[in-house]
C-alpha positions in Angstrom: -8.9 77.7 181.7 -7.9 74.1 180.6 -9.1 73.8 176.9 -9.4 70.1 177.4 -12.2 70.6 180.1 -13.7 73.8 177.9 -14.2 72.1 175.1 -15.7 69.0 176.5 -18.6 71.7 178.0 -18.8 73.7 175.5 -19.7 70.5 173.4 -21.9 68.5 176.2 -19.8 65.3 175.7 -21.8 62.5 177.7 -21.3 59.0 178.8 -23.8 56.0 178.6 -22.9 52.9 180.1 -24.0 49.5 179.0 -25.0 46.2 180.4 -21.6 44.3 181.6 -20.3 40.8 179.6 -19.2 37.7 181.3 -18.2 35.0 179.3 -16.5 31.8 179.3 -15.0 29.1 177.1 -14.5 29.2 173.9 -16.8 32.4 172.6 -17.1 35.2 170.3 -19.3 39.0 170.2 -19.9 40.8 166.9 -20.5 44.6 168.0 -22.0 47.1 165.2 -20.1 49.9 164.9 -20.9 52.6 167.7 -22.5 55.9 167.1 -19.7 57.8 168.7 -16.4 56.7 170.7 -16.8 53.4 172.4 -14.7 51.9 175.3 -14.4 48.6 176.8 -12.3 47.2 180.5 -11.3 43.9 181.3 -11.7 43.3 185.0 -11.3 39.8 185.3 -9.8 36.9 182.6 -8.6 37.6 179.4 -9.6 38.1 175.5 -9.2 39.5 172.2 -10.2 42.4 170.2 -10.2 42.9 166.2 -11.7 45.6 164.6 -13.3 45.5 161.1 -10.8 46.2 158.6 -7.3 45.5 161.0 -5.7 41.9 160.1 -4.2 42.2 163.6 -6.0 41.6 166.4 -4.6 43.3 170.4 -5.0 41.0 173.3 -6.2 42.0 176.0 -5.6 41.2 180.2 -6.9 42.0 183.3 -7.3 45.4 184.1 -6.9 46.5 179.9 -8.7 48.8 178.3 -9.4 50.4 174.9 -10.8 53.3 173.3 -12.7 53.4 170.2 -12.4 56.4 168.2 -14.1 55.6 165.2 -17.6 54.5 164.3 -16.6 51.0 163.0 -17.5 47.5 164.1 -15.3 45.0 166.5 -15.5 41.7 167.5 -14.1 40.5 171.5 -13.8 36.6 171.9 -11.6 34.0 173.0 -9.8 32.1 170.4 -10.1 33.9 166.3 -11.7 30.6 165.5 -14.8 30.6 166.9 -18.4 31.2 165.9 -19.0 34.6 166.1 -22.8 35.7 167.5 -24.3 39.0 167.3 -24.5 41.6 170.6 -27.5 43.1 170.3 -29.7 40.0 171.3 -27.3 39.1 174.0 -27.5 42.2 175.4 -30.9 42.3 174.8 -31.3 39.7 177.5 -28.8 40.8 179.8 -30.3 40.2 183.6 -29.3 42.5 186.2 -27.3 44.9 184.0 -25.2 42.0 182.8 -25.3 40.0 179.3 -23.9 36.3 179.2 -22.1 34.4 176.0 -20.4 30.8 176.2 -19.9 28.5 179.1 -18.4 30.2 182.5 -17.7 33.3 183.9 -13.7 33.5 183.7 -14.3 36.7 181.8 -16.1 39.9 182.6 -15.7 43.2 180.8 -17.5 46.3 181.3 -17.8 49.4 179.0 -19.9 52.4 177.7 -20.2 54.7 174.8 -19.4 58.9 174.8 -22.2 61.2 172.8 -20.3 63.4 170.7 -21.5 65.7 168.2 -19.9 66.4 164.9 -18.0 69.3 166.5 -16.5 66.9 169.8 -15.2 64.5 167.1 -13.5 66.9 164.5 -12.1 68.3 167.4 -11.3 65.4 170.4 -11.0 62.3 167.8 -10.3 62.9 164.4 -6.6 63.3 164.7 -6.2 60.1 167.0 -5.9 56.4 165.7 -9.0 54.3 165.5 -8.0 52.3 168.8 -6.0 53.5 171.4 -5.3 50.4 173.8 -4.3 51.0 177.5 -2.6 47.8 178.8 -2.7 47.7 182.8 1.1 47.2 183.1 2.0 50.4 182.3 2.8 53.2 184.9 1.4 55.1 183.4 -2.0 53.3 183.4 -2.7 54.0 187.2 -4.9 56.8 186.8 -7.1 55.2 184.1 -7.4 51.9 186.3 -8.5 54.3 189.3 -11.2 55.3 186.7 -12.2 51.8 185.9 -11.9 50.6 189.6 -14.6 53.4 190.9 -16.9 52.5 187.6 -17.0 49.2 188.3 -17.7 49.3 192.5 -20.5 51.7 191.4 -22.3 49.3 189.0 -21.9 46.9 191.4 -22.5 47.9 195.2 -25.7 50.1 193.0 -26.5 52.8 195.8 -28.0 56.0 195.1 -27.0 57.6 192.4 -24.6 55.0 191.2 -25.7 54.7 187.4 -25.3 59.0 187.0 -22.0 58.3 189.2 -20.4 56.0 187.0 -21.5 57.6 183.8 -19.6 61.0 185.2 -16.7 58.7 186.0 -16.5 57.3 182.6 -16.3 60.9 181.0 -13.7 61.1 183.5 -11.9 58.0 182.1 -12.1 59.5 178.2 -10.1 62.3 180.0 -7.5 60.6 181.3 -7.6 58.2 178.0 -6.6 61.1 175.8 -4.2 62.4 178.6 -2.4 59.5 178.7 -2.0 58.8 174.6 -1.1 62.5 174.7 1.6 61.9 176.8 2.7 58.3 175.0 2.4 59.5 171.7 3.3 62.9 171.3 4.5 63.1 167.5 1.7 60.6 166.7 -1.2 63.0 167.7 -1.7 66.3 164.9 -4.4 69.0 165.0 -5.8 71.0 168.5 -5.5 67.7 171.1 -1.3 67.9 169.7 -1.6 71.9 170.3 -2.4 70.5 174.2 0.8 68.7 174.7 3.1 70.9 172.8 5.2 73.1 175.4 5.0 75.9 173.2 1.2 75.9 171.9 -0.1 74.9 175.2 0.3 77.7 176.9 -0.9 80.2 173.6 -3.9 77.3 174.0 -4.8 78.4 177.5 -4.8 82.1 177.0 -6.8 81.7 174.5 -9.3 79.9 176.4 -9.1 82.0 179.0 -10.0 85.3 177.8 -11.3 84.7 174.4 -12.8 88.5 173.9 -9.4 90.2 174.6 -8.3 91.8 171.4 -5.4 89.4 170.7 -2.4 89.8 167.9 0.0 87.4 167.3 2.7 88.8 169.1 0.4 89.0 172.3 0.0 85.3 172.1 3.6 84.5 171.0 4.4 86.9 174.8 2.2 84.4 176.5 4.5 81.4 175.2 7.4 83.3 175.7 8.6 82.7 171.8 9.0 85.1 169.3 6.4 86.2 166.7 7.1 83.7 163.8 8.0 81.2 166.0 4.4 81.1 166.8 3.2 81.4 163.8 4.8 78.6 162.2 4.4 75.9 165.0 1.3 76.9 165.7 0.0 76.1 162.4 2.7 73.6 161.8 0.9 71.5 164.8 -2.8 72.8 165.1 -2.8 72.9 161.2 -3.8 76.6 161.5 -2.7 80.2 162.6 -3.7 81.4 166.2 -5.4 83.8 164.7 -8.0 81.7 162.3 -8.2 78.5 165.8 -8.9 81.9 167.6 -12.4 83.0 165.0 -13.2 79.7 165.3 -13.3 79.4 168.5 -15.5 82.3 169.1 -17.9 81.2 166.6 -18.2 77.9 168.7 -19.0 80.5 171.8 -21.4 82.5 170.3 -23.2 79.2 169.3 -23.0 77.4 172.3 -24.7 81.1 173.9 -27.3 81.0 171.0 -28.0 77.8 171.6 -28.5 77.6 175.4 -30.3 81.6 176.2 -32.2 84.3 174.8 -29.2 87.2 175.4 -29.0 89.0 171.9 -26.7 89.2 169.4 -25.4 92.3 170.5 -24.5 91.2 174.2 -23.0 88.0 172.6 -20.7 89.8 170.2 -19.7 92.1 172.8 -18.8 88.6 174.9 -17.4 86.6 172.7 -14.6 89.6 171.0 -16.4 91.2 168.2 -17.1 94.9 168.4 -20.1 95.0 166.9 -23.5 93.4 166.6 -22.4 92.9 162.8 -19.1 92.5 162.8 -20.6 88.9 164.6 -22.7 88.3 161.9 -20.4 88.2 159.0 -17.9 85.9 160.7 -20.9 83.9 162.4 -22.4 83.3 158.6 -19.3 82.9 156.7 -18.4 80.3 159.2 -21.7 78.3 159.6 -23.8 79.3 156.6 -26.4 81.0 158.9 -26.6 84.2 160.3 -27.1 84.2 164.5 -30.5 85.2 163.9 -31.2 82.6 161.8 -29.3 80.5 163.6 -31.7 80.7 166.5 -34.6 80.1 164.6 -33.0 76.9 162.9 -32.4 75.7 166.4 -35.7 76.6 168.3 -37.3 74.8 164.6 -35.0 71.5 165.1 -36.0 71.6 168.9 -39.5 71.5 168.3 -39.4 68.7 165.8 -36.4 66.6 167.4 -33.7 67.1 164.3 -30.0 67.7 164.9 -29.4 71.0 165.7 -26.8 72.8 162.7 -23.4 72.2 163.0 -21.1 75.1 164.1 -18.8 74.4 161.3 -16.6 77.2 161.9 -14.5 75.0 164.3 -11.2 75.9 165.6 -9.7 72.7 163.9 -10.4 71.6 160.3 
């Protein structure tokens, strides 16, 4: 199994795409910080993007896009010097799915925000830099601009279905986002999204994944990256930032969550599933992880259902 596409699954990741921008002139958008990653696509003109708290600010052209992986607030306008108005009341009064500022329409952007809960972002963006900036001239951009290019003729030719198509698409565009800083940025990128790209982790990674209930040593996993025991070890925690062992327990926990969470099979059948031998062999490691025992667990989820609080956190996460 790809851990990439398990863990985006496993943690209902979702996609929610806002009203387009066209702008012109001299002009400038104050956006509050999002709720959870945030990404924005030049398709025609060109502009600039600062983020609160960087003196720099990244230009952006035709067919550029960026990634926000932090919840802080940016500004996109056309010269630094301009007056800056607020987004929510232009967007507010966007007509037809599209919000105007300034004087012209030599500028259009599109973008969209990703729902992640507490365990997506300690796990898919905590190790990556706030903004990760995909200019269109690179080669290796193609795939993301495929992304962008099918996004964009959905929103706009609006057939059946479009809005849920383009909102899968963008999920698919975070994909090949992270992909593609995995790829440019290898020795930049620390924790269990590293552990993807590394040659020797990837492969322990995957086995993992794959057959999670197996009763795995260290050595079995160090045979499935072809690398002896310590070597294993060491780079495995040297890169994930812990042993295959520990990424392993927590991993499970986040299994036997996500199946307490979504049915009614017991605790014994989930233990049995998830690699524990016993009903409470699970509950130890399920309460020393998360503070709750599955039982309770349960009946703090069916509570926070009922009265539309956040469900509790998994927090024994493969990644710390």
């Amino acid at each position: 199994m790809d851990p990439l596409e398990d863990v985006l699954a496993l943690l209902d990741a979702t996609s929610h795409l806002s009203a387009g921008l066209v702008a012109g002139g001299r002009w400038a958008v104050a956006f509050d910080a999002p709720a959870g990653a945030k990404f924005n696509a030049v398709r025609r003109g060109r502009c600039s993007l600062r983020v609160a708290g960087d003196v720099e600010s990244i230009s952006l052209g035709e067919g550029d896009c960026f990634l926000l992986t932090r919840p802080v607030a940016y500004t996109l306008s056309s010269d630094p010097d301009v007056p800056v108005e607020p987004a929510y009341p232009l967007f507010a009064a966007a007509d037809g799915g599209v919000a105007h500022v300034g004087d012209g329409d030599d500028v259009f952007l599109i973008g969209g925000a990703f729902s992640l809960g507490e365990r997506a972002r300690s796990l898919l963006l905590d190790s990556l830099p706030p903004v990760i900036h995909v200019p269109a001239d690179t080669p290796e951009a193609a795939t993301v601009q495929w992304a962008l290019s099918e996004i964009d003729a959905e929103l706009r030719q609006t057939r059946l279905g479009s809005t849920l198509v383009a909102e899968h698409l963008a999920l698919v565009l975070l994909i090949r986002v992270l992909r593609l800083h995995l790829a440019r940025d290898p020795e930049l990128t620390s924790g269990w999204l590293a552990g993807l790209a590394d040659p020797v982790i990837a492969p322990a990674l995957r086995a993992l994944h794959a057959r999670p209930a197996q009763p795995w040593t260290v050595d079995a996993i160090a045979r499935t990256a072809a690398v002896s025991r310590s070597t294993l070890a060491a780079r495995f925690k040297r890169v994930v930032g812990v042993g295959p062992l520990e990424y392993l327990t927590g991993w499970r926990i986040e299994l036997a969550a996500d199946r307490i969470r979504r049915g009614s099979d017991t605790v014994a059948s989930i233990a049995q599933a998830v690699g524990y031998g016993s009903e409470s062999a699970l509950s130890v490691a399920f309460k020393r992880a998360t503070g709750f025992s599955p039982r309770a667990y349960r009946t703090e989820v069916a509570r926070t259902a009922q009265t539309g609080g956040r469900e509790p956190a998994a927090t024994g996460r493969p990644v710390e």
